[in-house]
NUPA-259435 format. One line per field, with one value per residue: residue in one letter; x, y, z of N, C-alpha, C, CB in turn. Coordinates in pm, whole numbers, plus 32768, in hexadecimal, padded with zeros to 4 digits. Each point is the difference from the previous one (the first is absolute). Glycine has a CB too. Layout:
<kemars>
residuo	a; ... .
nu	X; ... .
nv	Y; ... .
nw	Z; ... .
cau	X; ... .
cav	Y; ... .
caw	Z; ... .
cu	X; ... .
cv	Y; ... .
cw	Z; ... .
cbu	X; ... .
cbv	Y; ... .
cbw	Z; ... .
</kemars>
This chain:
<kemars>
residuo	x; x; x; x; x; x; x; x; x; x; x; x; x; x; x; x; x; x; x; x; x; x; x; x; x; x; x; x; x; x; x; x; x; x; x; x; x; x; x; x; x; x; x; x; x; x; x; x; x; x; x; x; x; x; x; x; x; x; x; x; x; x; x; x; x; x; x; x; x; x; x; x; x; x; x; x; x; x; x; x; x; x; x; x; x; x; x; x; x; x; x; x; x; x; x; x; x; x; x; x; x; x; x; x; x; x; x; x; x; x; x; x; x; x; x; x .
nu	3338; 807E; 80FC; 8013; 813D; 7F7C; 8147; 7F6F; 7FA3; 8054; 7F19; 7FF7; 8039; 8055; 7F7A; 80DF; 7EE0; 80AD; 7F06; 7FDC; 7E96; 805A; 7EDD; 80A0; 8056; 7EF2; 7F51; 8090; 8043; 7F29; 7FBF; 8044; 7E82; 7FC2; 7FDC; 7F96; 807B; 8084; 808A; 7FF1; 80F0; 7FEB; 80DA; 7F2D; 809D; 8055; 7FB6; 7FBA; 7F83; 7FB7; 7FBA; 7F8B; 7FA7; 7FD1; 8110; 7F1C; 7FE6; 80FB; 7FCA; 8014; 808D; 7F38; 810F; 807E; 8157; 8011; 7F0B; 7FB1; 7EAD; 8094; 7F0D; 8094; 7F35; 7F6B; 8080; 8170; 7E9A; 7FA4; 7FE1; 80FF; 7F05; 7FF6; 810A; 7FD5; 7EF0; 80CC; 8139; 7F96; 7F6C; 8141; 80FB; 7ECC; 7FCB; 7EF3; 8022; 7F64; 7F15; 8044; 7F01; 810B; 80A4; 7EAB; 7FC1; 8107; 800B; 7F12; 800A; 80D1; 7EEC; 7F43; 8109; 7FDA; 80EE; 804C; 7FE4; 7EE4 .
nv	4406; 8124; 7F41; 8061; 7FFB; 7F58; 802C; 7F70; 80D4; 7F51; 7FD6; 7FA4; 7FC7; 8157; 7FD0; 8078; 80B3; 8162; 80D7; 7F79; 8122; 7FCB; 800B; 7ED5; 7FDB; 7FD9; 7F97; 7F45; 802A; 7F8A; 7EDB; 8031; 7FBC; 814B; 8104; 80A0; 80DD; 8027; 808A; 804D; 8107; 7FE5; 8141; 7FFC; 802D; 7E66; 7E8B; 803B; 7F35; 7F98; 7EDF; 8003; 7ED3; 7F7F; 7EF5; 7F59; 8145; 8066; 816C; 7F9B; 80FF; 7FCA; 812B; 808B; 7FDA; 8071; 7F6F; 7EC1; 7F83; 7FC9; 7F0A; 8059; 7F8D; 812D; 7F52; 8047; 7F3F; 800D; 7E5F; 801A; 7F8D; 816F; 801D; 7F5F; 807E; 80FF; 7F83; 7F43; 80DE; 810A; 7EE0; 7F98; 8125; 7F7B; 80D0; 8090; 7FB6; 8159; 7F98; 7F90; 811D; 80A6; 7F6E; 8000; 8165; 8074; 7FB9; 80F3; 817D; 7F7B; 7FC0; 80EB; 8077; 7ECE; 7E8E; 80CF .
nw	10D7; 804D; 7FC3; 813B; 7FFA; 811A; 8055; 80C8; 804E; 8154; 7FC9; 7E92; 7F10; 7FCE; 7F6E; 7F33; 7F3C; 7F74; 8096; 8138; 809A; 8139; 7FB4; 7FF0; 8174; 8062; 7EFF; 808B; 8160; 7F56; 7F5F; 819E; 7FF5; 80C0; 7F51; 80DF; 7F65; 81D3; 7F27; 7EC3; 8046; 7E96; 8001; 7F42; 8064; 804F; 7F0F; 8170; 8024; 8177; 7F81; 8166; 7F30; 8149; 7F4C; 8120; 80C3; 7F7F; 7FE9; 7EFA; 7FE4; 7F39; 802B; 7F35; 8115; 7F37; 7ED4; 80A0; 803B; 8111; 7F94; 815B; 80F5; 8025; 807E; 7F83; 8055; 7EA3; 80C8; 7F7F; 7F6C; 7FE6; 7F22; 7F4D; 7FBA; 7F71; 7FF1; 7FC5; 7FD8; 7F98; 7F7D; 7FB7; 7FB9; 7F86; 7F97; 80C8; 7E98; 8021; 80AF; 810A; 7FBE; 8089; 80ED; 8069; 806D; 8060; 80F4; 8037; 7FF1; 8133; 803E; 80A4; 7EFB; 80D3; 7FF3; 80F4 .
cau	8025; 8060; 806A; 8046; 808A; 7FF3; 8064; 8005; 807C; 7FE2; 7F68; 7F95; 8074; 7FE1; 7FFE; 803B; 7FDD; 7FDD; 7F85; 7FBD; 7FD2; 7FFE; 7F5A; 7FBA; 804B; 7FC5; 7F8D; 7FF0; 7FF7; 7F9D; 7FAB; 8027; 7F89; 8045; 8034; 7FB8; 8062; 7F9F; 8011; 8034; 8034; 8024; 8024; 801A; 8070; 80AD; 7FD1; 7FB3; 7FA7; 7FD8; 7F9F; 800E; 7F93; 7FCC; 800A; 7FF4; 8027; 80A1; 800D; 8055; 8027; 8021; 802C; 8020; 807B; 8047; 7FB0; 7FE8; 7FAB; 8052; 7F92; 803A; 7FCB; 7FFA; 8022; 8091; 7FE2; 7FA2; 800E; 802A; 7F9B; 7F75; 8053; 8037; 7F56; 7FCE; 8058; 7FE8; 7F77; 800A; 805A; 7FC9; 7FC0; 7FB7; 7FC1; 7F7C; 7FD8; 8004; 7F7B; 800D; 8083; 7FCC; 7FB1; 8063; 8018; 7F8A; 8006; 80A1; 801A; 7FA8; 8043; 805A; 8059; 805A; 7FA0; 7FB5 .
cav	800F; 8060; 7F9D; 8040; 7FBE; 8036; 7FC7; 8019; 805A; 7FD0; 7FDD; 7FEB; 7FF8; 8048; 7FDE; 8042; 7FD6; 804E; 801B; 7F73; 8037; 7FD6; 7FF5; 7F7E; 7FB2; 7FCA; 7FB0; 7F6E; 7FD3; 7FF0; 7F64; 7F6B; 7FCE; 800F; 80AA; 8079; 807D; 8061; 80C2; 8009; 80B2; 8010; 8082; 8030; 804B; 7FE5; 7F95; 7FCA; 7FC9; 7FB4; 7F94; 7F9F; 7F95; 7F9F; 7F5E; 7FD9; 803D; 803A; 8082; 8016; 80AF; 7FF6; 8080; 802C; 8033; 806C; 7FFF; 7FA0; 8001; 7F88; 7FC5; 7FB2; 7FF0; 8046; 7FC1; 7F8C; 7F66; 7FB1; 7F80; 7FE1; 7F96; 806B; 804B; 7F93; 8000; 807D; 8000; 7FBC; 8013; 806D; 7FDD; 7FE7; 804F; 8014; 8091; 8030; 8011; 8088; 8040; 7FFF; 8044; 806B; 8006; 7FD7; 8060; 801B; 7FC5; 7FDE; 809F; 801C; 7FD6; 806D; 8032; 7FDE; 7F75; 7FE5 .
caw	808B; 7FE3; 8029; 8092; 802E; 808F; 806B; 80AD; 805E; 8071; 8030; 7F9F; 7F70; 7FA8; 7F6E; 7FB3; 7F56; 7FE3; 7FFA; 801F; 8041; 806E; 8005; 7FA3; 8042; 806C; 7FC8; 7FED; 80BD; 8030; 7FAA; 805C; 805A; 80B2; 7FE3; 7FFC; 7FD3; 805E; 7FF2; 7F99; 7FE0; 7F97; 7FD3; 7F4F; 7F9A; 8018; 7FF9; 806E; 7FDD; 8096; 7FFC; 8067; 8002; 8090; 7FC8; 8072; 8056; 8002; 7FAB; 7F85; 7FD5; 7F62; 7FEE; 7F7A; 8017; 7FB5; 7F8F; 800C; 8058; 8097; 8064; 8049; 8091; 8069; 80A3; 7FE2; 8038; 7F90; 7FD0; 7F9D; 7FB1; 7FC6; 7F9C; 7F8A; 7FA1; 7F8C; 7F7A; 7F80; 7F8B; 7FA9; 7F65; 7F91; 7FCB; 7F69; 7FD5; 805B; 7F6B; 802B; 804E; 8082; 8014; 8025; 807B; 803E; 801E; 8014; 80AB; 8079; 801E; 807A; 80B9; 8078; 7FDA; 8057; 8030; 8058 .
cu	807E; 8071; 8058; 806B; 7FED; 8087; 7FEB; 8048; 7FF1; 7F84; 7FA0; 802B; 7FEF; 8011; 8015; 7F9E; 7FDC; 7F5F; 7F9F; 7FBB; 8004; 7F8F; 7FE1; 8035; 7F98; 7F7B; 8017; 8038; 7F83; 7F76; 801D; 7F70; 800D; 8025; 7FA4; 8041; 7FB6; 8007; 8051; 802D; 8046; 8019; 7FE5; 8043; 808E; 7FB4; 8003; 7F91; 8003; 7FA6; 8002; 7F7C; 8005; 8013; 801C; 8045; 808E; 800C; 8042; 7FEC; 7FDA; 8007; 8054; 807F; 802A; 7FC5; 7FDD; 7F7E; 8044; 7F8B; 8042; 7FA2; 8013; 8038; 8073; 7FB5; 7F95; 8052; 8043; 7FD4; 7F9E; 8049; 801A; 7F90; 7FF7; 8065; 8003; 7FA0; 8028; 80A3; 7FEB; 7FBC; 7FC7; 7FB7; 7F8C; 7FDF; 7FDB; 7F84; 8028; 8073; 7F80; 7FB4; 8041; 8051; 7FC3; 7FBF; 808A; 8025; 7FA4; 8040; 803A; 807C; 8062; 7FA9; 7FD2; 8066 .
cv	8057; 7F94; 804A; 7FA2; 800D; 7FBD; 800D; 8058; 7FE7; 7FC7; 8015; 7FFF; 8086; 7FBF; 807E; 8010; 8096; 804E; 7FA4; 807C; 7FB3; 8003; 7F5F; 7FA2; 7F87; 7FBE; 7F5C; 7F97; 7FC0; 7FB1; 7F9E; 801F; 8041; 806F; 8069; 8076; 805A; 8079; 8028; 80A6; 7FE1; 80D1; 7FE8; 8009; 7F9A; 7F6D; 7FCD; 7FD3; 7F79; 7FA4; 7FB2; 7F95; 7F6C; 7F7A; 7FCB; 8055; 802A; 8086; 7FE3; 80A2; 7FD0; 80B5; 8027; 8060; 8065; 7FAD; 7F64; 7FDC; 7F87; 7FE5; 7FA4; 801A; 8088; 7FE6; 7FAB; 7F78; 7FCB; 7F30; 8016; 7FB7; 8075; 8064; 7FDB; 7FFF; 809D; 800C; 7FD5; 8032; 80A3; 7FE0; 7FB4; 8049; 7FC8; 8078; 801A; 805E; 8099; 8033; 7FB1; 8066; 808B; 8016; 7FE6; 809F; 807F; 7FEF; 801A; 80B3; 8052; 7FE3; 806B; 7FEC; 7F95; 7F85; 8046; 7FD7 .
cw	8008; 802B; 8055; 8045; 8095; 803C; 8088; 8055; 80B7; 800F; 7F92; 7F70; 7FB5; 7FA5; 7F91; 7F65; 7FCD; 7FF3; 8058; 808C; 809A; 8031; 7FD9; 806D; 8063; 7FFC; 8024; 8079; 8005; 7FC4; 8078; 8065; 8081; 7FD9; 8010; 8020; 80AB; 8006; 7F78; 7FE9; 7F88; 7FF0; 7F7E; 7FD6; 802D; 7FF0; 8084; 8034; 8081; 7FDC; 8080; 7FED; 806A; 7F89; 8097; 8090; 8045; 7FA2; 7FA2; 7FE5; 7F87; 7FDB; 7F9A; 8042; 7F9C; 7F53; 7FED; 8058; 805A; 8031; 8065; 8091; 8032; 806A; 7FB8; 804C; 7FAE; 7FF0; 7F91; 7F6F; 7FEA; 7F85; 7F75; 7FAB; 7FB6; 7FE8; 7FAC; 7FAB; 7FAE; 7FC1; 7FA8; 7FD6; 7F7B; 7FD4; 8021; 7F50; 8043; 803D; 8098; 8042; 8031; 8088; 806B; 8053; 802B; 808B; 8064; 8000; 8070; 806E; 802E; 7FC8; 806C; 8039; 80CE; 8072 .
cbu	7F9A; 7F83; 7FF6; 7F19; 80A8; 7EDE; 8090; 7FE2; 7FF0; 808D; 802D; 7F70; 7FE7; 801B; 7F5D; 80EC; 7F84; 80DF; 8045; 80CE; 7F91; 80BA; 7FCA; 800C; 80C9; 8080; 7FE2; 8012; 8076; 8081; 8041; 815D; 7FEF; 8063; 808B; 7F5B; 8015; 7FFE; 8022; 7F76; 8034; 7F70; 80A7; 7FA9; 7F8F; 80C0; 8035; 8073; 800D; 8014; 8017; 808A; 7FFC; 7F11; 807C; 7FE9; 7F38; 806A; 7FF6; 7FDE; 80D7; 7F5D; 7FE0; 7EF3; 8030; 8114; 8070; 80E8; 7F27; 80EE; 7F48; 80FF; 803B; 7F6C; 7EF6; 8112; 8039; 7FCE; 7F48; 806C; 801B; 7F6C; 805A; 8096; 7F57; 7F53; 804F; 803F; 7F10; 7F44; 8088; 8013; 8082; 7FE3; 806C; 804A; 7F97; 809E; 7F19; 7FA4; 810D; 8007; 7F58; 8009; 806B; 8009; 7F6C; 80A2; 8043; 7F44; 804C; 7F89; 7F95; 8087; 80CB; 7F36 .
cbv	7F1E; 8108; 7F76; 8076; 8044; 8011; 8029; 7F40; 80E5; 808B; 8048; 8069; 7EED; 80A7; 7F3D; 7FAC; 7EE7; 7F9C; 805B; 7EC7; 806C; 802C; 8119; 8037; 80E1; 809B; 80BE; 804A; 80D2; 80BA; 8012; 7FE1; 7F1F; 7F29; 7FB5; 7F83; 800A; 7F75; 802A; 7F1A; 807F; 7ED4; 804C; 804D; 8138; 80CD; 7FEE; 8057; 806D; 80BA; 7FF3; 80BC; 8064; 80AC; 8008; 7F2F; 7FAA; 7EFC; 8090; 7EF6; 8088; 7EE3; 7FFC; 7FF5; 7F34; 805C; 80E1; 7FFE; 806B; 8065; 8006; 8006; 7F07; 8029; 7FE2; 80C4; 802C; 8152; 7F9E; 8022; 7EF0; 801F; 8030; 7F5B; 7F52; 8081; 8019; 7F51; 7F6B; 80BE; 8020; 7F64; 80A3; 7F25; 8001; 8023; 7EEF; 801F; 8017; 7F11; 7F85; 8000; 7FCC; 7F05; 7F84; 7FD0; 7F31; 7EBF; 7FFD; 7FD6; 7F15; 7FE8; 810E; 80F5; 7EE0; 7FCA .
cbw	803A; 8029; 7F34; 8036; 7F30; 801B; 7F6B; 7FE7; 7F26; 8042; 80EC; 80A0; 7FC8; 8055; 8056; 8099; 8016; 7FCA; 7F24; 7FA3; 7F24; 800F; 7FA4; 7ED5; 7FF1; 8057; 7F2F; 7F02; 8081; 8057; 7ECA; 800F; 7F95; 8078; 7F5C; 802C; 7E75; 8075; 8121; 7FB8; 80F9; 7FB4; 809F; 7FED; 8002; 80C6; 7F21; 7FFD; 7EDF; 80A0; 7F0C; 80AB; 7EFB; 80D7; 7EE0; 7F59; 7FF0; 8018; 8094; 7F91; 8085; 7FBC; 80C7; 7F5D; 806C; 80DC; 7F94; 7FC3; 7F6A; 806A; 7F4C; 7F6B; 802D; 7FAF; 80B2; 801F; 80F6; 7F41; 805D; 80C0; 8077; 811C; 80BA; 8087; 80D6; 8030; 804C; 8067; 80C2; 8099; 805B; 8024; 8081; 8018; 7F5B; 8181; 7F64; 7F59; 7F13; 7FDB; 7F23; 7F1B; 7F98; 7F35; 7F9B; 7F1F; 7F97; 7F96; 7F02; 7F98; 7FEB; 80F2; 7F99; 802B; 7F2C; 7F60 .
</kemars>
């Protein structure tokens, strides 16, 4: 399993681990039950990198600011029992084996560049 450092931050947490992907991130967002990935932009050449995914009908990010990955609320009026649930679950990260990693990336490179 990989081993990752994270810290809270206002409205969500980063995370810290050498080489650590933000693809794998949202993979494994996305084992929590109710999730669904709705958009996704990425660059190549630069580490930017957008993710908008729906959990019980509140927005999240999961992105790549600057080299760290941030998973956080969209809507500051997100619940707090809904927020808290996928935080908890992406600072428990487990490792995304590499064929779902592929398919995983494979699918979120069809979605619209920008959420709905």
């Amino acid at each position: 399993m990989k081993k990752i450092e994270w810290y809270p931050k206002l409205h969500g947490i980063v995370v810290r681990s050498n080489f650590f992907s933000a693809t794998a991130m949202l993979a494994h967002i996305e084992r929590l039950e109710g999730v669904t990935v709705v958009a996704k932009k990425s660059c190549w050449l630069t580490d930017d990198y957008e993710a908008y995914f729906d959990y019980r009908g509140c927005r999240f990010i999961v992105e790549t600011p600057f080299v760290e990955v941030e998973v956080c609320e969209v809507d500051r009026q997100t619940p707090k029992a809904i927020s808290g649930e996928v935080l908890e679950h992406a600072a428990n990260y487990r490792w995304v084996n590499p064929i779902l990693f592929f398919w995983s990336t494979l699918r979120y490179f069809m979605l619209p560049l920008n959420p709905p």
